[in-house]
N, CA, C and O atoms as a GROMACS GRO file, in nm:
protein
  384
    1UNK      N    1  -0.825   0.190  -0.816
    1UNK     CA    2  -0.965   0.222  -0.809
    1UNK      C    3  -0.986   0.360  -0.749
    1UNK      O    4  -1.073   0.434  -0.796
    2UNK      N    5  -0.912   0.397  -0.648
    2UNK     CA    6  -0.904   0.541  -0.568
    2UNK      C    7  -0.862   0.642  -0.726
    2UNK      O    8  -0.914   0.754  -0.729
    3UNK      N    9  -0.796   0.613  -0.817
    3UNK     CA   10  -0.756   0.736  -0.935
    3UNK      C   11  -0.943   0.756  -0.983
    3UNK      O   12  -1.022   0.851  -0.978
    4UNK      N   13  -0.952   0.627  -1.022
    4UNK     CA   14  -1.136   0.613  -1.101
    4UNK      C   15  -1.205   0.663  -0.985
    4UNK      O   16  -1.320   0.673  -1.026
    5UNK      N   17  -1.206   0.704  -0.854
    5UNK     CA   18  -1.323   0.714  -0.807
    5UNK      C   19  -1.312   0.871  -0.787
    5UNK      O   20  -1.412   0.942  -0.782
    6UNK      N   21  -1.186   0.919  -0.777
    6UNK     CA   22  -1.120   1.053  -0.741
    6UNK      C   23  -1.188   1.105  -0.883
    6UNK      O   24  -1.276   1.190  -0.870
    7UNK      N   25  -1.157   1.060  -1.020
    7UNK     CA   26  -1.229   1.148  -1.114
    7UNK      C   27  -1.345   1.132  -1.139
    7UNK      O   28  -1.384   1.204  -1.232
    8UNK      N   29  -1.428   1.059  -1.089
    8UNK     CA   30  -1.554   1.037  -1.114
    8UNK      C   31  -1.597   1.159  -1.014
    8UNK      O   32  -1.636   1.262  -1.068
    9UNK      N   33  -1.592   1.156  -0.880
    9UNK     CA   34  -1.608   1.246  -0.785
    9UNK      C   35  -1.589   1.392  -0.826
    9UNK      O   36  -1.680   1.474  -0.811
   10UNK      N   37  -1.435   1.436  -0.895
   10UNK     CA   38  -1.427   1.514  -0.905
   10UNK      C   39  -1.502   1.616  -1.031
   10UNK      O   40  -1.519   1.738  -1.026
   11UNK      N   41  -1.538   1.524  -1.138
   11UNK     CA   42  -1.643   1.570  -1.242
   11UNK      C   43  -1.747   1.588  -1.198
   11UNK      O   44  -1.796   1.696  -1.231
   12UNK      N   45  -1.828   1.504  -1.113
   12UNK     CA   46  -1.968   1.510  -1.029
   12UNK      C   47  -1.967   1.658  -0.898
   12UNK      O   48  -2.042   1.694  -0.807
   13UNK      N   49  -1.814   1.714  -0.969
   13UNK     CA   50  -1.840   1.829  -0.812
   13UNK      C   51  -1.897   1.759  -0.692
   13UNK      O   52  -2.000   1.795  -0.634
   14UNK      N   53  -1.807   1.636  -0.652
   14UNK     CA   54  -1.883   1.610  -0.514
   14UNK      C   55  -1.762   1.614  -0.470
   14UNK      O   56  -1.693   1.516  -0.499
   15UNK      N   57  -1.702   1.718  -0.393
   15UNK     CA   58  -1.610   1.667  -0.267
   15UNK      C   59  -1.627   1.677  -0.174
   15UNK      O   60  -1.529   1.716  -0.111
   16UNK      N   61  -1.768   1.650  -0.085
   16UNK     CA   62  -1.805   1.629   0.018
   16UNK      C   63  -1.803   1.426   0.009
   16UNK      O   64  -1.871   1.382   0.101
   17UNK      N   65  -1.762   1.350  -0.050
   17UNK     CA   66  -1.731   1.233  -0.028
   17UNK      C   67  -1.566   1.225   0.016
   17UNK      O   68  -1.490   1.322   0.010
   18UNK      N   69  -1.524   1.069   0.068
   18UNK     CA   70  -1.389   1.173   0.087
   18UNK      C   71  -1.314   0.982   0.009
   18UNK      O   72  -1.354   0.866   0.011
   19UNK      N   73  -1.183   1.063  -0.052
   19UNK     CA   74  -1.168   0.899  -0.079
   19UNK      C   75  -1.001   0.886   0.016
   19UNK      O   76  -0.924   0.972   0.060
   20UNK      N   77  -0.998   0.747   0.018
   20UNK     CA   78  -0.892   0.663   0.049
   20UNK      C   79  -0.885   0.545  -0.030
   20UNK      O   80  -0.963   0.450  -0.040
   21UNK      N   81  -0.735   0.578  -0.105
   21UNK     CA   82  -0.693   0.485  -0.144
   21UNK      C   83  -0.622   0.364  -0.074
   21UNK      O   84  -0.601   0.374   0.047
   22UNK      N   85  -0.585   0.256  -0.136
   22UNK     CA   86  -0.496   0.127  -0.102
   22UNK      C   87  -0.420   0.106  -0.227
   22UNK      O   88  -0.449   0.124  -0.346
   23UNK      N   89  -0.261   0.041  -0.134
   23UNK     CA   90  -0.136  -0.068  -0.192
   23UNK      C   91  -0.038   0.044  -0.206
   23UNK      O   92   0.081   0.020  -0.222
   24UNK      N   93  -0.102   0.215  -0.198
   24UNK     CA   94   0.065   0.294  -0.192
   24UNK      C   95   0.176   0.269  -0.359
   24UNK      O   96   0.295   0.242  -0.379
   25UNK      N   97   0.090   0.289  -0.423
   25UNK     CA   98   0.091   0.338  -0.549
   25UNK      C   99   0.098   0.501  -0.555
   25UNK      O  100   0.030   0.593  -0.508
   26UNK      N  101   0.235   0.486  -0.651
   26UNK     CA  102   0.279   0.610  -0.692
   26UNK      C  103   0.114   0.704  -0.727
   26UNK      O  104   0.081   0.793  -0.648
   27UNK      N  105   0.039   0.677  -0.827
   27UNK     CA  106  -0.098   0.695  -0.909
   27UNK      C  107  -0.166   0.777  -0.753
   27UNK      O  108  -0.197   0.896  -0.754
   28UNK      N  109  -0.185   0.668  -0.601
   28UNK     CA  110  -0.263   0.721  -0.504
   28UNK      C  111  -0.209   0.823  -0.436
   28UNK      O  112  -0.276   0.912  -0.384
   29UNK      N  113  -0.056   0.814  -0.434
   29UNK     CA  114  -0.011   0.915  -0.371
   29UNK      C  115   0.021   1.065  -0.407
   29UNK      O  116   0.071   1.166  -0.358
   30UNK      N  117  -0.047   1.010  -0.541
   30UNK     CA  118  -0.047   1.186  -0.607
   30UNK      C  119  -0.158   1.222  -0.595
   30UNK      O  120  -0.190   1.324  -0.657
   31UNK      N  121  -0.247   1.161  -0.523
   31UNK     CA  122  -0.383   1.176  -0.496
   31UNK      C  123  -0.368   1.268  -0.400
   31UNK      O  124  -0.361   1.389  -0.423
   32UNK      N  125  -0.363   1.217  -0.291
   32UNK     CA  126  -0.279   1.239  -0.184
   32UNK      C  127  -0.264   1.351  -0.167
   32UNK      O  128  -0.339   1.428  -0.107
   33UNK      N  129  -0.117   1.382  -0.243
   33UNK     CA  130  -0.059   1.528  -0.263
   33UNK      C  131  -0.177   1.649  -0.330
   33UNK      O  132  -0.213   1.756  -0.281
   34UNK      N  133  -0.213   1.590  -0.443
   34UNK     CA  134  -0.307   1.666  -0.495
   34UNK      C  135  -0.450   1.722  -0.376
   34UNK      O  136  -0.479   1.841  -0.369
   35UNK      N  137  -0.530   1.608  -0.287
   35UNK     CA  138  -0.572   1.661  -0.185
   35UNK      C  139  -0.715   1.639  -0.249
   35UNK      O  140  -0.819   1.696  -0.217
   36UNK      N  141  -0.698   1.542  -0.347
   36UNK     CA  142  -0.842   1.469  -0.389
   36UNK      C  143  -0.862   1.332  -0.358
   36UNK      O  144  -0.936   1.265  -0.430
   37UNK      N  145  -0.784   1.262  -0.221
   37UNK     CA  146  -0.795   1.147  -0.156
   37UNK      C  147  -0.728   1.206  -0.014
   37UNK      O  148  -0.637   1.288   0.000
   38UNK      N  149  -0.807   1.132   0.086
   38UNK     CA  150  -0.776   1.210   0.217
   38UNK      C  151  -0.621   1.099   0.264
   38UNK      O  152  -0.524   1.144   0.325
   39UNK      N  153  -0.635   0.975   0.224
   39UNK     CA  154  -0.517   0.898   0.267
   39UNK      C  155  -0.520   0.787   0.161
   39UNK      O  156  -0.589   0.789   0.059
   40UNK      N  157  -0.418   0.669   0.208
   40UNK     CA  158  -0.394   0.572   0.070
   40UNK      C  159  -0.344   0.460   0.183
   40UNK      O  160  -0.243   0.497   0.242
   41UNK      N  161  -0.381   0.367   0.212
   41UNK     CA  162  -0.311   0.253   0.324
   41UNK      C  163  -0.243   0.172   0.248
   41UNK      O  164  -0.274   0.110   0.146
   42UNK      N  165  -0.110   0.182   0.335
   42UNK     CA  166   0.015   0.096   0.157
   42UNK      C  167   0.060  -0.004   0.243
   42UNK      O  168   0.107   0.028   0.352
   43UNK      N  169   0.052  -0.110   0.213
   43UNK     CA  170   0.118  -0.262   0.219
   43UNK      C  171   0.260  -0.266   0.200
   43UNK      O  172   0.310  -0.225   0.095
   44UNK      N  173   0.315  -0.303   0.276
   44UNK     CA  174   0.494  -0.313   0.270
   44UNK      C  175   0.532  -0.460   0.212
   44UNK      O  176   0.558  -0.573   0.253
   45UNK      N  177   0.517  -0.375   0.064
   45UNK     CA  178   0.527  -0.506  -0.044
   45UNK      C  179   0.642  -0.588  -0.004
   45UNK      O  180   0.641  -0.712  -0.001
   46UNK      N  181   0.785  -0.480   0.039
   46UNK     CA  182   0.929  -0.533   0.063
   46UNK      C  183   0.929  -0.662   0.167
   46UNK      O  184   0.992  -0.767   0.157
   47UNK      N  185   0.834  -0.618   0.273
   47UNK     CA  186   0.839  -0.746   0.380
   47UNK      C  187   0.763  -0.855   0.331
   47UNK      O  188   0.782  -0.977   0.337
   48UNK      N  189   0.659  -0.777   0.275
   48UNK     CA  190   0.574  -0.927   0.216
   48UNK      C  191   0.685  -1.019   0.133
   48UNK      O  192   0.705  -1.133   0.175
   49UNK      N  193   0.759  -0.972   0.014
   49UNK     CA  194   0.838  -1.018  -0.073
   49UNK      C  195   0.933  -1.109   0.009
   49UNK      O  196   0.931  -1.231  -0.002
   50UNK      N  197   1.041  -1.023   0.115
   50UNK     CA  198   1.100  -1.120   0.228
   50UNK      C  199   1.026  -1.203   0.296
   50UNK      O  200   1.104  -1.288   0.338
   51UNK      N  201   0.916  -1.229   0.333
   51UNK     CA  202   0.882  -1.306   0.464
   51UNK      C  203   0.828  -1.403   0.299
   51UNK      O  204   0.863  -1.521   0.309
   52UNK      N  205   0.781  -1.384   0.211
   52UNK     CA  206   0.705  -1.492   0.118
   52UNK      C  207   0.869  -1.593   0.084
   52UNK      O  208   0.872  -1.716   0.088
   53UNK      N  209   0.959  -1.526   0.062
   53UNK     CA  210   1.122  -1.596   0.052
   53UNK      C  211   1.117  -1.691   0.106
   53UNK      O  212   1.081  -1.806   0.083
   54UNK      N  213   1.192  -1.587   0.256
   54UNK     CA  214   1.201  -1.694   0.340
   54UNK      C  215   1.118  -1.800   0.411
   54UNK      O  216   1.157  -1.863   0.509
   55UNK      N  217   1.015  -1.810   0.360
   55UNK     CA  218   0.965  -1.921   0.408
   55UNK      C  219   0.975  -2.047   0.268
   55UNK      O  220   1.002  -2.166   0.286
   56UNK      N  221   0.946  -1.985   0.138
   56UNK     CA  222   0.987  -2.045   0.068
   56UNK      C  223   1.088  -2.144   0.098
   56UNK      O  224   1.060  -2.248   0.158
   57UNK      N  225   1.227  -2.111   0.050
   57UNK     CA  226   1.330  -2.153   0.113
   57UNK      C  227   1.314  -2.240   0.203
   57UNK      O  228   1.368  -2.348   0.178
   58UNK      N  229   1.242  -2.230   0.330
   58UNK     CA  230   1.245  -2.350   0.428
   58UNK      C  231   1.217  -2.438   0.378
   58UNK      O  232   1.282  -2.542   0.386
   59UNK      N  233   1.102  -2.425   0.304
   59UNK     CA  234   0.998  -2.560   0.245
   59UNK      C  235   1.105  -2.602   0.141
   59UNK      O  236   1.125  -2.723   0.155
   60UNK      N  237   1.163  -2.562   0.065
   60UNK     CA  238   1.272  -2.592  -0.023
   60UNK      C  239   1.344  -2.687   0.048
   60UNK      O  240   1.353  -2.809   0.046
   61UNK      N  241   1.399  -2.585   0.122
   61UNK     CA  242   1.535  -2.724   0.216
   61UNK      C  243   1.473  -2.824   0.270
   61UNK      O  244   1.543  -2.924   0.286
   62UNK      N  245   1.363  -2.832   0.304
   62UNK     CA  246   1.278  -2.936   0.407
   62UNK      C  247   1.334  -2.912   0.561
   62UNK      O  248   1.374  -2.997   0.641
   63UNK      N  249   1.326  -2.779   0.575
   63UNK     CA  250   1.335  -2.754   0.728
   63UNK      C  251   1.210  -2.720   0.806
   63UNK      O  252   1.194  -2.716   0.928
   64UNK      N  253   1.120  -2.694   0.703
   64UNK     CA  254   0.971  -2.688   0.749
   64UNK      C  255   0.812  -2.697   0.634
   64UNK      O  256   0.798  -2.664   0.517
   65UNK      N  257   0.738  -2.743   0.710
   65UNK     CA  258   0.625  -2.758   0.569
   65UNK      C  259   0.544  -2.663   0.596
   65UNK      O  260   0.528  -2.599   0.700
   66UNK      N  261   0.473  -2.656   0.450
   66UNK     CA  262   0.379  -2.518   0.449
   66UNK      C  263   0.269  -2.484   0.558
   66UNK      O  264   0.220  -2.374   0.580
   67UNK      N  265   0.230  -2.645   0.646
   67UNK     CA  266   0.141  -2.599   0.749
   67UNK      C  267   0.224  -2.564   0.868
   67UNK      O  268   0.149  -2.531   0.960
   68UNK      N  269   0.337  -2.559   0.896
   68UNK     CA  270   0.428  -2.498   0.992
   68UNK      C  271   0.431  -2.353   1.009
   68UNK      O  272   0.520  -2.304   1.079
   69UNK      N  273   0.321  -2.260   0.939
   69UNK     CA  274   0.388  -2.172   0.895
   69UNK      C  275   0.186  -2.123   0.926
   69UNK      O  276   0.090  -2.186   0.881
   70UNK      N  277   0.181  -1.984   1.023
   70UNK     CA  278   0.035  -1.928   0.984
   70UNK      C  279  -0.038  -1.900   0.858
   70UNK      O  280   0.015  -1.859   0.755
   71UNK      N  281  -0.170  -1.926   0.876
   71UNK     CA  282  -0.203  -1.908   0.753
   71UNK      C  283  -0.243  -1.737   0.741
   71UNK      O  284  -0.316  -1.716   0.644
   72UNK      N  285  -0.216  -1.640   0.803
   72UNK     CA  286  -0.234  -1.510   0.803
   72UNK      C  287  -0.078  -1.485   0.857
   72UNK      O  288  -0.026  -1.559   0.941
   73UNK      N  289  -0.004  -1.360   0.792
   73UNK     CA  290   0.105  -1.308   0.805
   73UNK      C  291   0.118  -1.153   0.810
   73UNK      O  292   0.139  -1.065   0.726
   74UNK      N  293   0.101  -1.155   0.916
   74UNK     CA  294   0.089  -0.931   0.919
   74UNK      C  295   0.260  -0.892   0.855
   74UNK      O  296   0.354  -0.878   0.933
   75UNK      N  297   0.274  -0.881   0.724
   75UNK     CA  298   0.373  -0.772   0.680
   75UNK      C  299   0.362  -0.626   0.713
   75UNK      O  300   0.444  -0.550   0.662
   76UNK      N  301   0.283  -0.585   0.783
   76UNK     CA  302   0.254  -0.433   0.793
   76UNK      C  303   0.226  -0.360   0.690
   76UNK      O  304   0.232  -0.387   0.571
   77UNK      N  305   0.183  -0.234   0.760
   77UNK     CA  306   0.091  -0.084   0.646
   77UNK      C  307   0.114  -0.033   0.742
   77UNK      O  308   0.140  -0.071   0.856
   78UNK      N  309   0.095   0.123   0.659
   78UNK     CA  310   0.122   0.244   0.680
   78UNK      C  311  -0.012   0.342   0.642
   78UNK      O  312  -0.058   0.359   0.529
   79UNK      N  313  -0.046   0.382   0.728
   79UNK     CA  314  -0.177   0.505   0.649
   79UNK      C  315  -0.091   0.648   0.587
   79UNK      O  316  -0.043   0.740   0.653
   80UNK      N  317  -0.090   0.632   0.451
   80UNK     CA  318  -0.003   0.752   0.415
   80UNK      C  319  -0.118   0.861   0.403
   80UNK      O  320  -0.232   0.832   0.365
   81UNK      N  321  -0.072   1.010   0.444
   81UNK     CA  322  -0.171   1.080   0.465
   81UNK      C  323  -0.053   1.246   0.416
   81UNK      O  324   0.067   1.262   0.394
   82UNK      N  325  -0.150   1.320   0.417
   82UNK     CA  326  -0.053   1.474   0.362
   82UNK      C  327   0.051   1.491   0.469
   82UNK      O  328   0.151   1.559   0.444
   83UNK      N  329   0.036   1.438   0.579
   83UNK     CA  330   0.175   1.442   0.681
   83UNK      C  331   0.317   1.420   0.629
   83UNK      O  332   0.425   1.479   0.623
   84UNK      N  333   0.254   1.298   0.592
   84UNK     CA  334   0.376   1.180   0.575
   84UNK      C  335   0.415   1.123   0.391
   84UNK      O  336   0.493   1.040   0.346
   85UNK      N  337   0.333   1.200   0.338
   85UNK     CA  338   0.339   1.121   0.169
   85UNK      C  339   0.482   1.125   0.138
   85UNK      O  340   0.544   1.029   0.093
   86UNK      N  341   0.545   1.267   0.170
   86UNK     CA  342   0.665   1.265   0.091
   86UNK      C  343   0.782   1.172   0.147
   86UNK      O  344   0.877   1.123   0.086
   87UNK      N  345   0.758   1.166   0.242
   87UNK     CA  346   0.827   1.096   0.277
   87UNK      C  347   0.840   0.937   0.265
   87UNK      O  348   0.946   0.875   0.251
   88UNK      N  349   0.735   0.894   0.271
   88UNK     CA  350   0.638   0.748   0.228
   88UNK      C  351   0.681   0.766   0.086
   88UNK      O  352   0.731   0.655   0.070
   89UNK      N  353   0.698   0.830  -0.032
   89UNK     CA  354   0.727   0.840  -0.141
   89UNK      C  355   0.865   0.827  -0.147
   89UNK      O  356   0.888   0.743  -0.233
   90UNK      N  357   0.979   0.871  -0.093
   90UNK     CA  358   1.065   0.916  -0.135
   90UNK      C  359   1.156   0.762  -0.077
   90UNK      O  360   1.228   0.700  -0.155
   91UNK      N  361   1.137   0.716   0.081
   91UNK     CA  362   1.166   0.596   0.125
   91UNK      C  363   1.106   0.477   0.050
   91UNK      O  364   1.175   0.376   0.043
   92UNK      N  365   0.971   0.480  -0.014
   92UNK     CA  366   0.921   0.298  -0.039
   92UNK      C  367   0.872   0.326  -0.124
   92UNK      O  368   0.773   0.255  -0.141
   93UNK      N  369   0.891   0.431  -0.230
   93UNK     CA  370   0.882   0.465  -0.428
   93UNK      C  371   1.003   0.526  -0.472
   93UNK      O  372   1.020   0.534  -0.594
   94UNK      N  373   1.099   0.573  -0.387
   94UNK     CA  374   1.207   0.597  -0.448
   94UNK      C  375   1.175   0.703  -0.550
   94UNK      O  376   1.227   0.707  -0.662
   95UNK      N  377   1.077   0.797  -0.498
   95UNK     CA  378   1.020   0.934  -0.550
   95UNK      C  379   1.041   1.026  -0.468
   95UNK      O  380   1.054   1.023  -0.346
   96UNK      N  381   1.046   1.166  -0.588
   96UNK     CA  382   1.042   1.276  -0.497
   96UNK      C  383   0.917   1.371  -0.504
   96UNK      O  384   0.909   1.468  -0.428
   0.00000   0.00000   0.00000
């Protein structure tokens, strides 16, 4: 939605709005770079993917049931910003 709002903005000559994207998509972080989104807050799909596993798995083995388990799970984010993109790119997109 941050690519659609970045060109809508940017045809309307308004860059006195400012955008931020979400989920740390390759698409936002060229935003990013480009300097037509001020940041992009990316979800660390990798932990989500591990922590959704392993809990799986428990419930599998019957070492624990699904209400054993919070119903909110902070995997963490990152505010990627012109500081940090390339790097945020190059570690968790495997981009350069």
């Amino acid at each position: 939605m941050a690519v659609g709002a970045a060109t809508v903005l940017e045809r309307a000559k308004r860059p006195d709005i400012i955008v931020i994207g979400f989920d740390g998509i390759a698409e936002g972080t060229d935003l990013v770079i480009a300097g037509t989104a001020a940041g992009d807050v990316a979800q660390n799909a990798k932990a989500m993917g591990e922590i959704s596993v392993d809990i799986a798995l428990q419930i599998i083995k019957g070492e624990k049931k699904a209400a054993d388990f919070p119903k909110v799970i902070d995997s963490g984010m990152m505010l990627v910003h012109r500081w940090n993109v390339q790097k945020y790119r190059a570690d968790f997109l495997g981009l350069k």
